[in-house]
GUKE-671866 format. One record per atom (N, C-alpha, C): atom name; z negated, y negated, x negated. Coordinates in pm, 1 decimal, m for minus. Each point is the difference from the previous one (the first is absolute). Layout:
residues N
CA;Z;Y;X .
...
***
This chain:
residues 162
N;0.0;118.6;m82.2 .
CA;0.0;m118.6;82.2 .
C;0.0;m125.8;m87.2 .
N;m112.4;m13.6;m91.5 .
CA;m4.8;m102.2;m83.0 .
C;157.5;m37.1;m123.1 .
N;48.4;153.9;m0.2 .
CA;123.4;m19.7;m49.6 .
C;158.8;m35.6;38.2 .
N;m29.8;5.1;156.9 .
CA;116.1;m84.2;58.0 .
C;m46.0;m148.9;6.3 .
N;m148.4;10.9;1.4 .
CA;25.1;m151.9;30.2 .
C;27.0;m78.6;m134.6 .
N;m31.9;71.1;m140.3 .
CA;20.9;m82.6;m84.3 .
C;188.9;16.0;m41.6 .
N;25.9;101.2;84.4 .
CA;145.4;m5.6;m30.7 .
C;95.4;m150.9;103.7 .
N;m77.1;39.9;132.3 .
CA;34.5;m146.1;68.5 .
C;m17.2;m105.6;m69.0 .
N;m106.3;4.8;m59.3 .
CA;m9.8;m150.1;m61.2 .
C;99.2;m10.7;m93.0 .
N;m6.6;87.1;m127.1 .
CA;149.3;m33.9;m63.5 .
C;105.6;m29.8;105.6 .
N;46.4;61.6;104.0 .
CA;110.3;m41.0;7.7 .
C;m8.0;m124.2;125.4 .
N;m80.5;m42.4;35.6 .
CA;m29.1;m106.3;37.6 .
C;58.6;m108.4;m133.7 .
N;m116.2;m4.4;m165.1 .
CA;68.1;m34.1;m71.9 .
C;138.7;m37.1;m10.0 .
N;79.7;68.5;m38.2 .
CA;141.4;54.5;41.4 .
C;88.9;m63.6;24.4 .
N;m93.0;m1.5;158.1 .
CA;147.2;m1.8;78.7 .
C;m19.8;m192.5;m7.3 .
N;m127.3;m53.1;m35.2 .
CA;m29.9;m127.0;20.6 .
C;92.5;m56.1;m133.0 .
N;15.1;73.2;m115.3 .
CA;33.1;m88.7;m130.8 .
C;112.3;m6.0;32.4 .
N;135.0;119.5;28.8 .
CA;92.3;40.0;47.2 .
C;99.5;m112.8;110.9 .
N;m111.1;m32.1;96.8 .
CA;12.2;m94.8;129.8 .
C;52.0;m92.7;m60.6 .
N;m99.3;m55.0;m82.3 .
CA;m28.2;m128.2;m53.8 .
C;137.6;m42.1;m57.4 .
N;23.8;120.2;m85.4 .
CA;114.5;m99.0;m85.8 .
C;116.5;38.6;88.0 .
N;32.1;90.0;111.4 .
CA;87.5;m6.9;92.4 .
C;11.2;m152.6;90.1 .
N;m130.7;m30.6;39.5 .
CA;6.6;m123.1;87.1 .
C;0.3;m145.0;m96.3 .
N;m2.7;47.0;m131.2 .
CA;m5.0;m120.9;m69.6 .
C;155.1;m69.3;m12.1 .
N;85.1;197.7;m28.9 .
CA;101.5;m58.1;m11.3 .
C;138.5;m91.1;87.1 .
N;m55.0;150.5;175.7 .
CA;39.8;m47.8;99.2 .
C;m20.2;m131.5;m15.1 .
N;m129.4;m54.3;1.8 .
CA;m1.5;m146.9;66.2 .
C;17.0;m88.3;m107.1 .
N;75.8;28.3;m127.4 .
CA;51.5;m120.2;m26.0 .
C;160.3;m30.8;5.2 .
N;27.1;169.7;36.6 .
CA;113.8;m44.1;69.8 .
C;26.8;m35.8;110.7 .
N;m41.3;10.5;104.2 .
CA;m3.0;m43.0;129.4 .
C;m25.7;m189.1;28.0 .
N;m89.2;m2.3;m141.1 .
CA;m43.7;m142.6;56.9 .
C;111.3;m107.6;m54.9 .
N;88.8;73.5;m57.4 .
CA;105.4;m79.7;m84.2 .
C;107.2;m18.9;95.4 .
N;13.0;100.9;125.6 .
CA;89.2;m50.8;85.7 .
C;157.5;2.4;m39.9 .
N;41.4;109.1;m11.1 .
CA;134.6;39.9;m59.9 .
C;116.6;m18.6;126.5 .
N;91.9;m101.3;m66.2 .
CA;74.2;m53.1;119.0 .
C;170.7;57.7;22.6 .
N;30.9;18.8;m103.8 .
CA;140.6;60.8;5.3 .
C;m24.9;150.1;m81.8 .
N;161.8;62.3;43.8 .
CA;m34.4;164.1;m36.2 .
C;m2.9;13.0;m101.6 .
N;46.2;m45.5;m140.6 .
CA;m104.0;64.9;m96.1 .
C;m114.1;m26.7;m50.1 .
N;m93.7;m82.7;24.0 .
CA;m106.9;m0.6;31.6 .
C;m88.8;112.9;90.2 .
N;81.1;48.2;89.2 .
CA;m81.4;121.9;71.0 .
C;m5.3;89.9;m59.0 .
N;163.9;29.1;m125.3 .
CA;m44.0;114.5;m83.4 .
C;m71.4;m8.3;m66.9 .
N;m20.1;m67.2;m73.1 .
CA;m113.3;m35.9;m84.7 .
C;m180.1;36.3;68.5 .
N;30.8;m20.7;116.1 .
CA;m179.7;11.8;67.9 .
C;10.5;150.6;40.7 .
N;134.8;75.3;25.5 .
CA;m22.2;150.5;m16.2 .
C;m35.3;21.5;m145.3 .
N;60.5;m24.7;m59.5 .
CA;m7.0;35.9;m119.5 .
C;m171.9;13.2;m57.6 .
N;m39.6;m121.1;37.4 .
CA;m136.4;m58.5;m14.5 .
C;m123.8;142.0;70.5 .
N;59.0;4.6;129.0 .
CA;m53.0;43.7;58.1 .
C;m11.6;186.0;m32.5 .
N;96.7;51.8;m69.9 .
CA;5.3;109.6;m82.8 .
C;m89.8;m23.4;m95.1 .
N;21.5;m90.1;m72.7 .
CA;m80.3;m36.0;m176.4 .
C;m197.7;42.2;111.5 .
N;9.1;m74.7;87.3 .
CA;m149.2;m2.6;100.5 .
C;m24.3;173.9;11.8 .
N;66.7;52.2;88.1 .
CA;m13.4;154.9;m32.8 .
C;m22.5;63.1;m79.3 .
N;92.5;m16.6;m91.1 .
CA;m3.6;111.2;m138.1 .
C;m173.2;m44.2;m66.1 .
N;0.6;m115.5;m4.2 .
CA;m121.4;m60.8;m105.4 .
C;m130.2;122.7;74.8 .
N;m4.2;m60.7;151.9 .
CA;m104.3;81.0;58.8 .
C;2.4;156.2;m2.9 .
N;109.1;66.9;43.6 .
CA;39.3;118.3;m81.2 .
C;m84.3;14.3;m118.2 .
N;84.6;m66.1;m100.1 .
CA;m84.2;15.0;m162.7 .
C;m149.5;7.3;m13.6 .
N;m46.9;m99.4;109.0 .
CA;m132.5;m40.4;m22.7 .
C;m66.2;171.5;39.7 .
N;32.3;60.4;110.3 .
CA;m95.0;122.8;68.9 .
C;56.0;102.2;m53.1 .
N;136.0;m37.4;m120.4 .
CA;8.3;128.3;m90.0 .
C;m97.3;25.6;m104.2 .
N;m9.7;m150.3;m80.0 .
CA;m127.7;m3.6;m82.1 .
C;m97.6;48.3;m16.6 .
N;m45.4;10.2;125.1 .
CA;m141.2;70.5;95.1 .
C;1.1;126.3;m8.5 .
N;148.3;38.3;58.7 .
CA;m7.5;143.9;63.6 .
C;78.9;68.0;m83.4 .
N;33.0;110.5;m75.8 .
CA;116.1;22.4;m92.0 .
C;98.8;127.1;64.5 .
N;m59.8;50.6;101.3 .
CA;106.1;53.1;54.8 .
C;77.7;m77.8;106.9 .
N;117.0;62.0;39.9 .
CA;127.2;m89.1;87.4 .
C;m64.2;17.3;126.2 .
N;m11.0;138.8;40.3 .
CA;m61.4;36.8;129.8 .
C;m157.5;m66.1;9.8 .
N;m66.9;m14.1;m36.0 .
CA;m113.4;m117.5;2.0 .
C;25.5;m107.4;36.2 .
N;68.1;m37.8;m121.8 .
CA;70.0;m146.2;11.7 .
C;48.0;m63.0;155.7 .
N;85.3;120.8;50.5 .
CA;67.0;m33.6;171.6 .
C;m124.8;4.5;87.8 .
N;m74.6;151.3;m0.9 .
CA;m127.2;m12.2;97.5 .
C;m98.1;m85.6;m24.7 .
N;m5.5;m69.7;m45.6 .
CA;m139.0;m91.6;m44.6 .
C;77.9;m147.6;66.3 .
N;132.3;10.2;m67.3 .
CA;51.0;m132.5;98.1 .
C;68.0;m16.4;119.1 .
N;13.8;143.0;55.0 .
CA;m3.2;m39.3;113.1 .
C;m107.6;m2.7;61.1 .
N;m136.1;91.5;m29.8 .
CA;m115.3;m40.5;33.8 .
C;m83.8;m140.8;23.2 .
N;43.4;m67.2;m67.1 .
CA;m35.5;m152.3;m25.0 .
C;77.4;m86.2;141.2 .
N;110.0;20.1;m38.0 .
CA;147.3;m84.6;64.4 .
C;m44.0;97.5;176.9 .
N;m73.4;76.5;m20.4 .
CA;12.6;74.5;162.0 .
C;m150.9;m44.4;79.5 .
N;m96.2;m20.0;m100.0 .
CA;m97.3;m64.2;63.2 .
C;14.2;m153.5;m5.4 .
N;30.5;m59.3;m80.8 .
CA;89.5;m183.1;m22.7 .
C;66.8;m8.3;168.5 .
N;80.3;49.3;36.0 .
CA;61.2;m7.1;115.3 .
C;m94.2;0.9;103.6 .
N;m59.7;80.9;27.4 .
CA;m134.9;m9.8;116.4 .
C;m107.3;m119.1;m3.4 .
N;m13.3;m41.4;m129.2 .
CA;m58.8;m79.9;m24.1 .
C;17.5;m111.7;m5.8 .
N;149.8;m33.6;9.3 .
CA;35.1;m122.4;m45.2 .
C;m11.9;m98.8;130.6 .
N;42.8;114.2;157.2 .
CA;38.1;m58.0;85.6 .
C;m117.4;m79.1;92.0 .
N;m167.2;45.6;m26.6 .
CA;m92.1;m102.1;34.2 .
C;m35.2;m75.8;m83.4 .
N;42.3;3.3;m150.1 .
CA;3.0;m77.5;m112.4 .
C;77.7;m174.6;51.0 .
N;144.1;65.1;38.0 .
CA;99.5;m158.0;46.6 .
C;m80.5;m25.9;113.9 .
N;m38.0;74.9;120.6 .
CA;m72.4;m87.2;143.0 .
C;m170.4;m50.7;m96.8 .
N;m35.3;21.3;m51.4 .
CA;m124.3;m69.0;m57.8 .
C;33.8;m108.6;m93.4 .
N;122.2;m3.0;m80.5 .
CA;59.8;m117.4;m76.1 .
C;45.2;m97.4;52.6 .
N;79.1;3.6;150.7 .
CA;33.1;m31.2;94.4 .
C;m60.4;m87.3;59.0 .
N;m178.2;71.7;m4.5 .
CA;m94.2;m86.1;93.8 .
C;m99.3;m51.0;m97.7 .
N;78.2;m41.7;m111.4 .
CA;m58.2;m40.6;m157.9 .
C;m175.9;40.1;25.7 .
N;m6.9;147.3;32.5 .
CA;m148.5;54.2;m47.9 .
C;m1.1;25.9;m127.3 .
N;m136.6;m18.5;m52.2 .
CA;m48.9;58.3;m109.5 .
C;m54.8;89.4;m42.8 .
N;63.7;132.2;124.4 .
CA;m28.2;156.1;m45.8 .
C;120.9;69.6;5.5 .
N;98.0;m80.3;m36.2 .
CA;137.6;105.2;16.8 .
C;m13.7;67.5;m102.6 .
N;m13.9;m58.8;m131.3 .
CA;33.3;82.0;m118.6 .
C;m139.1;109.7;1.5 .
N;m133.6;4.4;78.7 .
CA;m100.9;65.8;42.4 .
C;57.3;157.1;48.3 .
N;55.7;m81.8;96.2 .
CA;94.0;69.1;112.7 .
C;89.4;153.2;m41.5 .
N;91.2;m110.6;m96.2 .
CA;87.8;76.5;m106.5 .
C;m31.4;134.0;m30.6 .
N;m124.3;m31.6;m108.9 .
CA;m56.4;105.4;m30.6 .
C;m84.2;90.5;55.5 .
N;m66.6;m46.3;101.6 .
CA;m69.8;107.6;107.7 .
C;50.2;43.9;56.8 .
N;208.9;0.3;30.4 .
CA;64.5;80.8;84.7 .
C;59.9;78.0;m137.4 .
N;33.9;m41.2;m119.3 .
CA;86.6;61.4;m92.0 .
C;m76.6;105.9;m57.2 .
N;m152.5;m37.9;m73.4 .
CA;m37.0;72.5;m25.7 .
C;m55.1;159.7;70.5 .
N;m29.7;m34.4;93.5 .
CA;m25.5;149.2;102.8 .
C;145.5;137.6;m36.2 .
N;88.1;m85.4;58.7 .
CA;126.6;41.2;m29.2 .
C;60.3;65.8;m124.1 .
N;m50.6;m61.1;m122.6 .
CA;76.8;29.2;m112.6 .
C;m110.3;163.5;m77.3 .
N;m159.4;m42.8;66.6 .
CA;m72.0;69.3;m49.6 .
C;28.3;171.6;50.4 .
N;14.2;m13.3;168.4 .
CA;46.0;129.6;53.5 .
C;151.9;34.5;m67.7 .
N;58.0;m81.7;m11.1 .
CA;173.6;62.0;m61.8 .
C;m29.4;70.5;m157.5 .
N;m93.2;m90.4;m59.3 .
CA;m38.6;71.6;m136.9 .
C;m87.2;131.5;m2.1 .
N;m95.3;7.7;128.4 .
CA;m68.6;126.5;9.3 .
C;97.8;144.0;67.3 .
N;97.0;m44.9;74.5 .
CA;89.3;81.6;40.8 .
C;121.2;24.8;m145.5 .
N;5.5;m77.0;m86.1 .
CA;76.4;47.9;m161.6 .
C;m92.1;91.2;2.5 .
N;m144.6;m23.0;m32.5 .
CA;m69.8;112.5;m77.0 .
C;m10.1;127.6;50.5 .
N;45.4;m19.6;176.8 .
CA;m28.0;163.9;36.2 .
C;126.2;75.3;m8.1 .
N;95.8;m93.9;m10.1 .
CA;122.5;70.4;13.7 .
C;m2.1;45.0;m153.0 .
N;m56.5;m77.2;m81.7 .
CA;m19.4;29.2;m171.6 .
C;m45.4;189.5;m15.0 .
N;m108.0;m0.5;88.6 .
CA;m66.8;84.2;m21.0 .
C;27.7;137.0;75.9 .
N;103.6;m15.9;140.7 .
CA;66.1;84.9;40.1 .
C;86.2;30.8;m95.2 .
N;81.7;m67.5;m44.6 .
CA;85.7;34.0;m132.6 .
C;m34.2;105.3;m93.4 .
N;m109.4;m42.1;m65.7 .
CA;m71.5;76.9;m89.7 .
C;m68.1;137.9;67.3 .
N;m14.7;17.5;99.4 .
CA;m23.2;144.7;105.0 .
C;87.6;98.2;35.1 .
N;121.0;m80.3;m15.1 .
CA;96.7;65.0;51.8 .
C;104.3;51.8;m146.1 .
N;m36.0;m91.1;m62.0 .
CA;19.8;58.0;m124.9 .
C;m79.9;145.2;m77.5 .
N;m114.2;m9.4;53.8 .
CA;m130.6;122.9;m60.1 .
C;84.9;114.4;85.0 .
N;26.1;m26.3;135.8 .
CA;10.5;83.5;87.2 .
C;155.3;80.0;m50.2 .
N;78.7;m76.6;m26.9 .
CA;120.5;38.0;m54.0 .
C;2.9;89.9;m113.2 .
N;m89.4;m44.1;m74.1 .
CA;m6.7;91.5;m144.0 .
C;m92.6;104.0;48.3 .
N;m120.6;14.2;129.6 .
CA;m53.7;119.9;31.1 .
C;120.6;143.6;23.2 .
N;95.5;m107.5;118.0 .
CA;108.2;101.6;32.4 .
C;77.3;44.5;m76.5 .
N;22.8;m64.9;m96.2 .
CA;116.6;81.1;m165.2 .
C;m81.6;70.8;m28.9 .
N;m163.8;m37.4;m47.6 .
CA;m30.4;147.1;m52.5 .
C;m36.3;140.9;105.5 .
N;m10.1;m29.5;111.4 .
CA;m18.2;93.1;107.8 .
C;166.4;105.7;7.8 .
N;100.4;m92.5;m29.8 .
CA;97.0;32.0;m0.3 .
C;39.2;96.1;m101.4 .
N;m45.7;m69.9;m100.4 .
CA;19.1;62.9;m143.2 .
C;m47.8;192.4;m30.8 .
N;m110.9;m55.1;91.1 .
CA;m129.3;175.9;19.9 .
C;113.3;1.5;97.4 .
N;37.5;m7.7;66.7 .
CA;85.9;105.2;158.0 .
C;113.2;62.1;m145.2 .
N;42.2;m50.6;m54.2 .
CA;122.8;23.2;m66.7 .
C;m28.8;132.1;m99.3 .
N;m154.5;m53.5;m45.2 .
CA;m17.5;113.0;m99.1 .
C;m73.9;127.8;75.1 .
N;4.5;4.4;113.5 .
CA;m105.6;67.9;65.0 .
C;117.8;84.8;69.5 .
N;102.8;m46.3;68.0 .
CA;139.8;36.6;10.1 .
C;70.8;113.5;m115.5 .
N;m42.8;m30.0;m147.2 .
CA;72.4;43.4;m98.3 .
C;m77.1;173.1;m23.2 .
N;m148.4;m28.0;7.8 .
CA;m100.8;78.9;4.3 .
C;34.8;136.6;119.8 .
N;24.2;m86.8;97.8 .
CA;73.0;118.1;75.5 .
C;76.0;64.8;1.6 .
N;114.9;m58.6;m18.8 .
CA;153.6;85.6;m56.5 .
C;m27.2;48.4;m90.8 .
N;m118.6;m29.1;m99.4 .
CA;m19.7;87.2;m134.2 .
C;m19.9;144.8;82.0 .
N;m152.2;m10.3;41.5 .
CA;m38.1;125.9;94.9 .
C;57.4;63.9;63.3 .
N;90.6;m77.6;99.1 .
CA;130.0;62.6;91.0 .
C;76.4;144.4;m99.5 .
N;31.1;m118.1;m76.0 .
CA;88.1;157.4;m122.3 .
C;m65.1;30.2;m78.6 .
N;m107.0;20.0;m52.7 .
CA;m92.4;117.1;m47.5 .
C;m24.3;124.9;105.4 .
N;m36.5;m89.0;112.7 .
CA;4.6;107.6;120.7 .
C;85.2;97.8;27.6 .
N;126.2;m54.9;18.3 .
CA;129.9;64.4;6.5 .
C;m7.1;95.5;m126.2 .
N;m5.3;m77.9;m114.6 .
CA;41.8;105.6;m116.7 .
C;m136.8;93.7;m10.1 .
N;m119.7;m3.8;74.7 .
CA;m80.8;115.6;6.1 .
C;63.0;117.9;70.5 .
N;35.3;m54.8;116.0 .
CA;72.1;103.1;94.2 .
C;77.3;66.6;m20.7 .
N;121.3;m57.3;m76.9 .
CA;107.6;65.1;m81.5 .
C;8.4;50.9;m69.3 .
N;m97.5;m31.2;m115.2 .
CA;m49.3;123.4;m104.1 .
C;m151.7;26.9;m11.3 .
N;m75.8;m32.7;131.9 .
CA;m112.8;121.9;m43.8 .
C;m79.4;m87.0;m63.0 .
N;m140.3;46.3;m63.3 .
CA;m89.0;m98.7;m30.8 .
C;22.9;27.6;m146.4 .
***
């Protein structure tokens, strides 16, 4: 228990440093107000350079690829639930949205990280269980061989006598 939550918190971490330089970059392109079309390529462009960086940032963290995706969409999947009483509380310029934020995100991100660990650990069961059945398999095979041994000893008792 104490170890998802300190895993939430990293990626709370995370996903906050990550954000940061995503919305830093978004919004200095946005606030520049790009008026003709190549200028818009340029704010895709921008807006890739914004991705990849955050990308980079939760590769840093995480060093596998498959981590890397579940952890951010973990983030980006509780961000979404969260965001949307986040804007009606920004909206009504309260001073518990960003409160808010995190008392809907965090719940969220902590169960998605405790459901990694069980699926972690089904993994690893089903793995034990797999290698039970090769060697169960392995004895049927030799236990199989043991017989046909006997089978024709049998036979060749019969045939010639003891």
């Amino acid at each position: 228990m104490i170890d998802t939550f300190l895993k939430t918190l990293k990626l709370l971490g995370v996903f906050c440093l990550g954000s940061l330089g995503f919305a830093f970059i978004v919004n200095g392109v946005v606030t520049t107000g790009p008026k003709y079309g190549d200028e818009w390529l340029a704010v895709l462009f921008l807006m890739m350079l914004a991705l990849s960086l955050e990308v980079w940032i939760y590769k840093k963290f995480y060093k596998k690829w498959r981590i890397v995706f579940l952890n951010y969409m973990i983030t980006h999947f509780a961000a979404f639930f969260a965001s949307i009483p986040w804007l009606f509380l920004m909206g009504a310029e309260s001073d518990l949205a960003w409160i808010a934020f995190l008392g809907i995100w965090f719940p969220i991100a902590y169960f998605s990280v405790s459901q990694l660990d069980y699926f972690k650990r089904l993994e690893l069961k089903i793995k034990e269980q797999q290698a039970q059945i090769d060697g169960f398999t392995d004895q049927k095979i030799q236990i199989q061989k043991q017989i046909e041994t006997m089978k024709t000893r049998l036979d060749n008792t019969r045939r010639y006598g003891k």
